[in-house]
Each structure stands twice: as C-alpha cells, then as structure tokens.
C-alpha positions, 0 to 999 in steps of 0.5 A: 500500500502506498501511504503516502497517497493517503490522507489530505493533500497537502496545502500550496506551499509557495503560494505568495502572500499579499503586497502588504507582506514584506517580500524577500529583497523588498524595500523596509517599511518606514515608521512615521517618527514618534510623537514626542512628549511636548507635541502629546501634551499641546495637543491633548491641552488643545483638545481639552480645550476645544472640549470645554469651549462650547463654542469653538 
C-alpha cells in the first residue's frame, strides 16, 4: 500500500502572500517618527480645550 497517497493533500506551499507582506529583497517599511512628549501634551491641552469651549 502506498501511504503516502493517503490522507489530505497537502496545502500550496509557495503560494505568495499579499503586497502588504514584506517580500524577500523588498524595500523596509518606514515608521512615521514618534510623537514626542511636548507635541502629546499641546495637543491633548488643545483638545481639552476645544472640549470645554462650547463654542469653538
């Protein structure tokens, strides 16, 4: 009897992934920089702000 005919086949292997998926010899993906302590605080202050005036 020949097993190895037996049970599921066996899923694609070399199938490609989709062009989100970072590829053998693509480019790196660039992270936007951080946002920096200051910039938080202006802008949650700014927001809070904007929250407590009714009419901005």
């Amino acid at each position: 009897m020949d097993y190895s005919k037996s049970g599921n086949p066996k899923g694609a292997r070399s199938t490609l992934r989709g062009p989100d998926h970072g590829q053998k010899g693509a480019p790196r993906q660039v992270k936007p920089p951080r946002e920096t302590q200051e910039q938080l605080l202006a802008r949650m202050k700014a927001a809070a702000a904007a929250k407590k005036d009714p009419r901005a």
